[in-house]
C-alpha positions, -999 to 999 in steps of 0.1 A, spaced: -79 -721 -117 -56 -699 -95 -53 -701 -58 -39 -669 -35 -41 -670 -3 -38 -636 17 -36 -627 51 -68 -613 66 -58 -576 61 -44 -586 23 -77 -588 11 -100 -566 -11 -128 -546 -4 -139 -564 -36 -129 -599 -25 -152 -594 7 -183 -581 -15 -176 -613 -38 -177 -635 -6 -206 -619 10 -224 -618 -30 -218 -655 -26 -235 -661 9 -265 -641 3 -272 -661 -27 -267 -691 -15 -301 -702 -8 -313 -695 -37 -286 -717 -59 -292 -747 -35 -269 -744 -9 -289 -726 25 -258 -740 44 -232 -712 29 -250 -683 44 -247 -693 83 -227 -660 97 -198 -685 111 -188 -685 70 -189 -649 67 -158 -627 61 -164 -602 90 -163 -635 113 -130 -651 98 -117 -608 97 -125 -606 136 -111 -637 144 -75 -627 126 -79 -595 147 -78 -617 182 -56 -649 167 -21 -653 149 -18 -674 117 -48 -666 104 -54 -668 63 -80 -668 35 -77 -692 3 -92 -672 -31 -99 -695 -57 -103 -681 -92 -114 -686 -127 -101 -664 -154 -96 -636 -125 -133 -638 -112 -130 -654 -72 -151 -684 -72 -149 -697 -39 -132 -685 -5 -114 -709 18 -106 -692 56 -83 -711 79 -58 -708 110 -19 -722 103 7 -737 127 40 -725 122 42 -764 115 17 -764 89 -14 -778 109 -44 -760 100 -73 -755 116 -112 -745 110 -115 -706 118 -125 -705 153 -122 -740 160 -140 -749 189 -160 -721 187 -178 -717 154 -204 -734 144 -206 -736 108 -173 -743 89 -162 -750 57 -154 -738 18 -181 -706 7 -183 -711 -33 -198 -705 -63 -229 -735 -73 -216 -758 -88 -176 -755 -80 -154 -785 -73 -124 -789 -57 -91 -807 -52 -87 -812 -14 -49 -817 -12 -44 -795 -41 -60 -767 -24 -40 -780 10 -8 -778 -12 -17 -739 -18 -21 -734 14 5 -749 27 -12 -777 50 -1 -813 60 -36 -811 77 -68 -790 79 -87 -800 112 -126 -792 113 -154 -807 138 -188 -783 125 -183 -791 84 -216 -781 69 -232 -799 45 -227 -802 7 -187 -797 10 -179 -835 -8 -149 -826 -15 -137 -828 18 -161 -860 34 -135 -885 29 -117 -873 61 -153 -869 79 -146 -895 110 -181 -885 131 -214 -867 117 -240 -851 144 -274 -836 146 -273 -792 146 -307 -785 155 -327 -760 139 -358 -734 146 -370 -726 109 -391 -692 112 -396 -686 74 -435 -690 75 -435 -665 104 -435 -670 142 -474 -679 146 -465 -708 120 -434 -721 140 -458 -719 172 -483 -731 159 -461 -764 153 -447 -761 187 -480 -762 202 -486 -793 180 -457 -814 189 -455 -807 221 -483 -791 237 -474 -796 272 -439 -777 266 -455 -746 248 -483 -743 276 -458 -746 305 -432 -721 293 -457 -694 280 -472 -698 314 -439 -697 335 -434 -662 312 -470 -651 327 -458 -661 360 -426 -638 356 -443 -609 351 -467 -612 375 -443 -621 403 -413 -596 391 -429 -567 372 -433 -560 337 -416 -587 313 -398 -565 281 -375 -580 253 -351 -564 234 -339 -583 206 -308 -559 193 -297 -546 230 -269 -521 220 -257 -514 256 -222 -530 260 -228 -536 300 -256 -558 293 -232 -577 272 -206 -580 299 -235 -590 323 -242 -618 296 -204 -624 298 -204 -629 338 -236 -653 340 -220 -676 311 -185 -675 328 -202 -686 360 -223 -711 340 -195 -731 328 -177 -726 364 -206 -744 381 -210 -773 355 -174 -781 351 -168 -771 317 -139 -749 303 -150 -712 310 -144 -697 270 -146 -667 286 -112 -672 310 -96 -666 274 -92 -629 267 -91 -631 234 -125 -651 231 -138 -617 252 -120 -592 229 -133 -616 196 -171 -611 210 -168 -577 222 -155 -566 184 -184 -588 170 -208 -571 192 -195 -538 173 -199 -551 139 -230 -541 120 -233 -548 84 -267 -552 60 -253 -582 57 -240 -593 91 -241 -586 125 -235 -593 163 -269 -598 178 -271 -594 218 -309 -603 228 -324 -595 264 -348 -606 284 -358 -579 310 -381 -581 341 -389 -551 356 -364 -533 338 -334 -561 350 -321 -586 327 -326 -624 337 -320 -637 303 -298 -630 276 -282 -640 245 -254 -633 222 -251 -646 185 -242 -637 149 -269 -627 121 -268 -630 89 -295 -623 60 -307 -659 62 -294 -673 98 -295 -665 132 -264 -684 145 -275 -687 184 -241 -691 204 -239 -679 240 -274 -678 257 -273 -673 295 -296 -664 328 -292 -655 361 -301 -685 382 -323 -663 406 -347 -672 381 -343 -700 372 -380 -717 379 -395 -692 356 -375 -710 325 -361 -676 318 -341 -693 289 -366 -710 272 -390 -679 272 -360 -659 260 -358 -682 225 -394 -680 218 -388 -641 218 -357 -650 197 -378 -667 168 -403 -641 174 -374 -612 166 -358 -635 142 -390 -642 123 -400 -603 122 -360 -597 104 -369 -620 75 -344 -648 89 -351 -682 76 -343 -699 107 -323 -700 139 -294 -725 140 -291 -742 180 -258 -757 174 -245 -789 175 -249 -807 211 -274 -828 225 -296 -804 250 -331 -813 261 -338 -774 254 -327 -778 221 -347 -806 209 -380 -791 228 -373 -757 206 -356 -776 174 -384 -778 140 -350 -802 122 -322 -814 123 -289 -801 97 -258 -824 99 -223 -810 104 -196 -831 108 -158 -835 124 -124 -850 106 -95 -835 89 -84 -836 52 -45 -849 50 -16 -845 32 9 -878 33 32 -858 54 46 -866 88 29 -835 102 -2 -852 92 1 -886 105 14 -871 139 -12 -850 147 -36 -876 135 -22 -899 162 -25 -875 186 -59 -862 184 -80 -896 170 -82 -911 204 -90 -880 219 -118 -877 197 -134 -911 192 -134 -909 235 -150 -877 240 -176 -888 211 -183 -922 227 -188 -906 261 -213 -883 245 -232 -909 224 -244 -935 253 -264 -924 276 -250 -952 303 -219 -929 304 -229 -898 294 -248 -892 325 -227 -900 354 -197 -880 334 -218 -851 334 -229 -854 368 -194 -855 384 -187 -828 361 -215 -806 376 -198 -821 413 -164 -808 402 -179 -771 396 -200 -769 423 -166 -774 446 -148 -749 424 -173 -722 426 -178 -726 466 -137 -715 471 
């Protein structure tokens, strides 16, 4: 077994069909979780485009690559999932069967420490540094939108008959009700953009979008279109003006839903919600298997969700100072944010006084 590991321009056009080859067969050799778009190469080749000390791992047998192992690198040897705190699928893409050496492979790379907090399932090599596993919701499509509506209406009847009447509504108060599900115009885009920004604004969260290279990373993704890959930008439209939208990543088996927004004018008609019924609809129609929510806990999401995958957060680590540094740093961090999120009791008044905190913010 050989290990190279190649900065994101360093690598083949042959190394990129071999990773892709990999992904698109992954649900058929058992493992569905390797062909989520987050492990794609045009994802980890975008973000290298936007970040510094980005790198891809090639492991191979007798010349052939057999698995593919993308990563960000400190100048101190900390490393990082590709788009930490953004993507939502991370791990090792490889070849059925294939086992690794975690520090081995950390050795190549030359890592004290490789951080991840969305590790898909089936990576066992790397589950001994798992510290927290969480719920990633799921809409599976694969038997065809009537069949995932038919559930819907099943589980919970009251939701399905509420929010395909509140789409009824729409149309009847604001004109004919259109979706697009692959809306190529970039100002639509940048309109999804604005109403996210303002979104996070209002509800005390981190804007994403006050980065520019987050903007530039899903402007360029927006432009990518592959057979096997692709930016997805999804619109709802009400006489012919967008009140909902979304922006994700595509690939043959998964649509990874990532930025969904609306303009809080219309907010009673559940704008949102009708929007990812259209989603599944589009989804359904492009042969995807199913439409990952992402982890977090959102009342939305488990209204929507048909299962549940796991993902996880930990790191893998070297015995190197590096290591047990960072380690001490970000553990607390970590095991308090979690907490927070996990009971209820304080949960809720955090997020409230969040919400208080942007509501100030977006009155100056």
């Amino acid at each position: 077994m050989e290990i190279g590991v190649y900065r994101p321009g360093e690598l083949t056009a042959a190394d990129r069909e071999a990773w892709t080859a990999l992904q698109s067969k992954a649900h058929l050799l058992g493992s569905p979780e390797l062909a989520n778009p987050f492990l794609a190469p045009e994802f980890t080749l975008a973000v290298g485009r936007c970040r510094r000390g980005v790198r891809i791992a090639v492991v191979r047998e007798e010349g052939e690559p057999v698995a593919f192992f993308p990563f960000q690198r400190t100048r101190f040897g900390v490393g990082r999932a590709i788009g930490l705190g953004l993507s939502d699928a991370q791990g090792l893409v490889h070849r059925p069967g294939f086992r690794w050496d975690p520090r081995e492979l950390m050795r190549a790379c030359g890592l004290s420490l490789w951080e991840f907090d969305h590790l898909v399932e089936g990576q066992r090599p790397f589950t001994a540094g798992v510290r927290g596993e969480f719920p990633s919701p799921v809409i599976d499509v694969d038997r065809g939108y009537e069949a995932y509506l038919a559930e819907l209406r099943s589980r919970s009847p009251k939701f399905t008959r509420s929010t395909l009447a509140k789409a009824r509504r729409l149309g009847r108060d604001h004109g004919e009700v259109v979706y697009v599900h692959d809306e190529r115009d970039p100002a639509v885009l940048r309109t999804l953009i604005g109403w996210k920004s303002a979104q996070y604004r209002r509800t005390g969260r981190s804007d994403r979008f006050a980065h520019p290279w987050i903007v530039r990373l899903v402007q360029q993704l927006f432009h990518t279109r592959r057979a096997s890959f692709e930016g997805l930008l999804s619109v709802l439209y009400a006489d012919g003006k967008p009140v909902a939208a979304h922006f994700g990543l595509r690939s043959d088996r998964v649509l990874a839903c990532w930025f969904p927004a609306y303009d809080p004018a219309y907010a009673k008609f559940s704008p949102g919600l009708v929007l990812h019924l259209r989603m599944a609809e589009g989804a359904a129609g492009q042969g995807v298997a199913y439409l990952d929510l992402g982890r977090g806990e959102k009342e939305y999401k488990d209204s929507l969700k048909t299962r549940d995958l796991r993902v996880s957060e930990g790191w893998v680590a070297r015995r190197h100072p590096v290591a047990f540094g960072h380690r001490a740093h970000r553990a607390p961090v970590r095991a308090l944010r979690n907490t927070v999120r996990s009971r209820p009791e304080l949960f809720g008044p955090a997020d409230r006084l969040l919400k208080q905190v942007g509501g100030i913010r977006s009155k100056k």
